[in-house]
Structures are given as structure tokens and as C-alpha cells.
C-alpha positions as CSV (number, residue, x, y, z in Angstrom):
1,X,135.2,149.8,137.8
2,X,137.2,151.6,135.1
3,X,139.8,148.5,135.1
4,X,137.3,145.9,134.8
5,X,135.2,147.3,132.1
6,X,138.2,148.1,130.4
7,X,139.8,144.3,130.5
8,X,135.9,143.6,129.4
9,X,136.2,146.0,126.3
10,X,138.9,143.6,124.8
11,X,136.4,140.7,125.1
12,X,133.8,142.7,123.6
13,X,136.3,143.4,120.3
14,X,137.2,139.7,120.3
15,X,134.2,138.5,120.6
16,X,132.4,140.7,118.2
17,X,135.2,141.1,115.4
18,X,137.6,138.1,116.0
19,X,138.4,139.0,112.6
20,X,140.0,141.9,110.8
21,X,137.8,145.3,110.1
22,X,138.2,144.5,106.3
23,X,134.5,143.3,105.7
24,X,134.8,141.4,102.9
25,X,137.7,139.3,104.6
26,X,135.4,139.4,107.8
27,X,132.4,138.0,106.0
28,X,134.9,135.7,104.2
29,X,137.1,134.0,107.6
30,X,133.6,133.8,109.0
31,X,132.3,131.3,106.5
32,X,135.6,129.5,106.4
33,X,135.9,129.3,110.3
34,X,131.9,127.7,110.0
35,X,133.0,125.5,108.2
36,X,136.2,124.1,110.3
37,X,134.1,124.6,113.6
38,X,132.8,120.8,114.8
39,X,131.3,121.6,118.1
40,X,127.7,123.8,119.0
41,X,129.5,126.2,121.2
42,X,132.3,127.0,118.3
43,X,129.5,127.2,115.8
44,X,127.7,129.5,118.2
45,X,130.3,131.9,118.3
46,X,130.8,132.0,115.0
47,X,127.7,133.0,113.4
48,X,127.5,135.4,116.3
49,X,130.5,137.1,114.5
50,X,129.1,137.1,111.4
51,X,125.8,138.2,112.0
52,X,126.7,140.9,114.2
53,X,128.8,142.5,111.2
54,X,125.8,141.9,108.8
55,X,123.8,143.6,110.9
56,X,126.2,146.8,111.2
57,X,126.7,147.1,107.7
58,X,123.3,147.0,107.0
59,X,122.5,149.6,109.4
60,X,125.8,151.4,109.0
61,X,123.8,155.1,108.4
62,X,121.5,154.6,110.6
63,X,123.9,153.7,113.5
64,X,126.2,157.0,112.7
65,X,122.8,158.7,113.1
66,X,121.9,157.5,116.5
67,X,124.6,155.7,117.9
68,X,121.9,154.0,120.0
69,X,121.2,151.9,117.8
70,X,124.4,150.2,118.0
71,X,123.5,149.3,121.7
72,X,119.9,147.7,120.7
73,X,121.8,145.8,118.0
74,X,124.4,144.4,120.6
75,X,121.9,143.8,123.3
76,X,120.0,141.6,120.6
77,X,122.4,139.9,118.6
78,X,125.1,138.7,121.2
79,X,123.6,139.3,124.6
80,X,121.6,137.0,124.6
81,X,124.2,134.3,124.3
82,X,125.4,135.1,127.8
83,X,124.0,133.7,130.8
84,X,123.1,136.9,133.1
85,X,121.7,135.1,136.1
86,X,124.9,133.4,136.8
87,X,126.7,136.0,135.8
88,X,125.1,138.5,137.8
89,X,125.6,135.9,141.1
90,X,129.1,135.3,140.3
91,X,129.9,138.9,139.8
92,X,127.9,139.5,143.9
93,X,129.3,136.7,145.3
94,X,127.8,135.6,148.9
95,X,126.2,139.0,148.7
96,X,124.1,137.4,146.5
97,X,122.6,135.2,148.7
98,X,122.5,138.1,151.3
99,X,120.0,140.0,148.1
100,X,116.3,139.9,148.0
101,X,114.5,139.1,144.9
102,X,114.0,142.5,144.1
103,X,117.8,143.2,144.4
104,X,118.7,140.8,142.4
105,X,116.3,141.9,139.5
106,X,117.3,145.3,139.3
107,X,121.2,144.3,139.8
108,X,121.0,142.1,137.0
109,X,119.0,144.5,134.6
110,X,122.0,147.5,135.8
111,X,124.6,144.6,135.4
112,X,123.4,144.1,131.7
113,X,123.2,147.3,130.8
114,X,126.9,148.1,132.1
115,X,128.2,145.1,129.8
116,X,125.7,146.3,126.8
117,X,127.3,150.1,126.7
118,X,130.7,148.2,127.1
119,X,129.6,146.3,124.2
120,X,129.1,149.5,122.0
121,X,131.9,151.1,123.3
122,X,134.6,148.7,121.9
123,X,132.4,148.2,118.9
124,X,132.4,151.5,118.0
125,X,136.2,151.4,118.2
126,X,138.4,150.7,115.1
127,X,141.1,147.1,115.4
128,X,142.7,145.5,112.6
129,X,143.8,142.9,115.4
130,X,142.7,139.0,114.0
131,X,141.8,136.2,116.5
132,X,143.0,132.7,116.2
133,X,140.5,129.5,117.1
134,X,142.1,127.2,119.4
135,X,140.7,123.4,120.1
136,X,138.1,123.4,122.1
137,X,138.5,122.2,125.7
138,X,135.3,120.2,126.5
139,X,135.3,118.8,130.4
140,X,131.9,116.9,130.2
141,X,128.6,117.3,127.6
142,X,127.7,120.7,129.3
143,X,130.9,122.4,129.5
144,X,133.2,123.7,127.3
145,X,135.8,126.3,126.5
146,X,136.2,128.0,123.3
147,X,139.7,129.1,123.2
148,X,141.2,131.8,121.2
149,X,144.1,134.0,120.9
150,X,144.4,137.9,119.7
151,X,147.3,138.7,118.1
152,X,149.4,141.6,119.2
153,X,152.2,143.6,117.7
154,X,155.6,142.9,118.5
155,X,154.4,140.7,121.7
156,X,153.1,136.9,122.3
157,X,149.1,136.6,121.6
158,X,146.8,137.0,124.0
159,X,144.9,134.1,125.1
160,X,141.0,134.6,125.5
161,X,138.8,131.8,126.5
162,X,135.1,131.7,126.6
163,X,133.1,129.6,129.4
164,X,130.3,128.1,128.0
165,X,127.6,125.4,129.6
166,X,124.5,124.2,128.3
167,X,121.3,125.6,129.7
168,X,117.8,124.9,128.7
169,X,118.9,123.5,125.0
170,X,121.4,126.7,124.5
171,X,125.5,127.3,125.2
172,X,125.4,130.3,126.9
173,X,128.6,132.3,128.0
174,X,129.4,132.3,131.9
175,X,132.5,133.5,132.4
176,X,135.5,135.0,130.0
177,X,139.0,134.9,130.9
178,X,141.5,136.7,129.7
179,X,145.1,135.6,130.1
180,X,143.7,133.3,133.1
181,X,142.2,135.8,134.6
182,X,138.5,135.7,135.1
183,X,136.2,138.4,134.0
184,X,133.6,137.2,136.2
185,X,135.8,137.6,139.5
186,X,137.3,140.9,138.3
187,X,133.7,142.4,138.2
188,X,133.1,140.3,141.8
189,X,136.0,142.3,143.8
190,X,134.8,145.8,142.1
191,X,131.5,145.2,143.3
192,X,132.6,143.8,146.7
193,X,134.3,147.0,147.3
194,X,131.4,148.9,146.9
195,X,129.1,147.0,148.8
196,X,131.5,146.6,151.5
197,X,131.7,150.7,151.5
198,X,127.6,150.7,151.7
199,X,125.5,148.2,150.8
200,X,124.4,146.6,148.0
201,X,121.3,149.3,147.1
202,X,124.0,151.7,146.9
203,X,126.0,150.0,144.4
204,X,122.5,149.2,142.2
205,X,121.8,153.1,142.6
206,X,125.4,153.6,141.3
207,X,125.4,151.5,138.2
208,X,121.8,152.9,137.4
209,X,123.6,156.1,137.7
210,X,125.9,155.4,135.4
211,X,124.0,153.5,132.6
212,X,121.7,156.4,132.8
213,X,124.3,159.1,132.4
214,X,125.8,157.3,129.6
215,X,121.9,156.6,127.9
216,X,122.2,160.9,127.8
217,X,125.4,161.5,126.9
């Protein structure tokens, strides 16, 4: 679990600063890269950028008073540009087909909450790393992938591409990979391994532990 939500940390800082910590460049790139962006999904993660940095400085007091508020801010300004069902049966596998209903409610509502403390986490960390856009690699009308690459010291960049389809009128993020690994089947052999030790109540109790112990830290 620790390598997978670390490897997801790095998304979480691309996709939430894919810029420098310097706000006024930040605010600055992200109106230029608007501009340059052509597709939905581009545009989408975009504004995401921008509006998620708004929304910190805005509430930059606040947040240093209850760090909470960092995790409601994530969970409603970028969140909900990733698509959680199939996420959450991706990340089960066949034992997703194996869940009830009722499993796969509460394992999706755990699953969210791991990714939205990640979220905060890597947020609440300092970077001065800057992302690159790549073209976007479109397969058909409802799939595409935004590519980019973080740039790291003394080293080659490191890709990061975003899976994205169209659901319901919306690009929605499915899957991340990260130097052609997949974030999605990281998560998938974590959980395996845990079900495969007990079952898959056990691994819900587990990551409600965990949320919950992190929520009172």
C-alpha cells in the first residue's frame, strides 16, 4: 500500500501544480497553457490547475488552521474529474464481480477517501518541479490521453499520462500512468493481496481504518 500511494502522490503534485510553486507564474503558465490547449480533456485539466490554486490562496489561513480543509477543497475541486466506479472495479479486479452491491459502495467511498488524503498529502508538500504538455493522443471521440512530462534534476523527464473517456457529457480520468506503468493496476495487485490474505470485507475494514486514523491525526 505504501508504494502505491506513494507512486500516486507524484500524480497528485502533477496534476495539481503542473506548474512551478511561484503563484504568480502559476496563475500566469495556466492562462497561457488555456490558451494553447485545443482539445476538452486538455482544457479540463487545465483550469483544474488553476482553479485548485485559486482556491488555496484564497483559503491559505484558513487551511494552515485546519488542514482539513485542504482535503474538502481537493475532494471538490479535482475529484470529481475522476471516474470512481471504474476506478474502483479496475483497482478489485474479478473480485469485483465476486462484490455485492453493498461492497462495492463502501469500497468505493474507502477507495476515494484513500486517494483524497493522498491528494492533501502531496499538496501540502512544497515542488518547484514544472510539467511539460505533450500532444494529446486521441484513439477515437471518447478516449484520449493527455500527456505530460515532469522535469527532474540531473535525469530525463518523467512521463505522466492521464486516461481520460467521455462519460455522461464529461472527460473523466480513469487511469494514470506513470512511466508506462499503470496506477490503476498498481492499486489492483495491493488490493489482491489483501483480499487474497482474507477477503474482501477485510480489506474495506482496513482502508476504513486507515482513512479514519488519518481523519484524527
Amino acid at each position: 500500500m505504501n508504494y502505491v500511494t506513494a507512486r500516486f502522490s507524484i500524480i497528485i503534485i502533477i496534476f495539481i501544480t503542473s506548474i512551478s510553486t511561484s503563484t504568480a507564474y502559476a496563475e500566469a503558465e495556466a492562462k497561457t497553457k488555456e490558451k494553447v490547449a485545443t482539445h476538452p480533456a486538455e482544457r479540463l485539466v487545465n483550469r483544474t490547475t488553476a482553479s485548485i490554486f485559486s482556491q488555496i490562496k484564497k483559503n491559505k489561513d484558513a487551511i494552515k488552521k485546519d488542514p482539513k480543509l485542504l482535503h474538502q477543497l481537493v475532494s471538490e475541486v479535482v475529484l470529481p474529474h475522476f471516474d470512481f466506479d471504474k476506478m474502483s472495479s479496475w483497482a478489485l479486479g474479478k473480485y469485483w464481480r465476486e462484490a455485492n452491491k453493498d461492497q462495492k459502495i463502501k469500497f468505493t467511498e474507502q477507495f476515494r477517501a484513500l486517494l483524497v488524503r493522498t491528494y492533501a498529502n502531496a499538496l501540502a508538500s512544497n515542488t518547484d518541479q514544472k510539467i511539460k504538455y505533450l500532444p494529446i493522443r486521441i484513439k477515437n471521440e471518447k478516449k484520449v490521453t493527455v500527456r505530460t512530462e515532469i522535469e527532474q534534476k540531473g535525469t530525463f523527464p518523467l512521463p505522466i499520462n492521464y486516461r481520460m473517456h467521455l462519460i455522461d457529457n464529461e472527460w473523466k480520468v480513469y487511469d494514470v500512468n506513470i512511466d508506462s506503468v499503470s496506477m490503476v493496476k498498481n492499486f489492483q495487485s495491493s488490493f489482491a493481496n489483501e483480499i487474497r490474505k482474507s477477503n474482501i470485507d477485510k480489506l474495506i475494514k482496513q482502508l476504513t481504518e486507515r482513512n479514519q486514523k488519518a481523519i484524527s491525526g
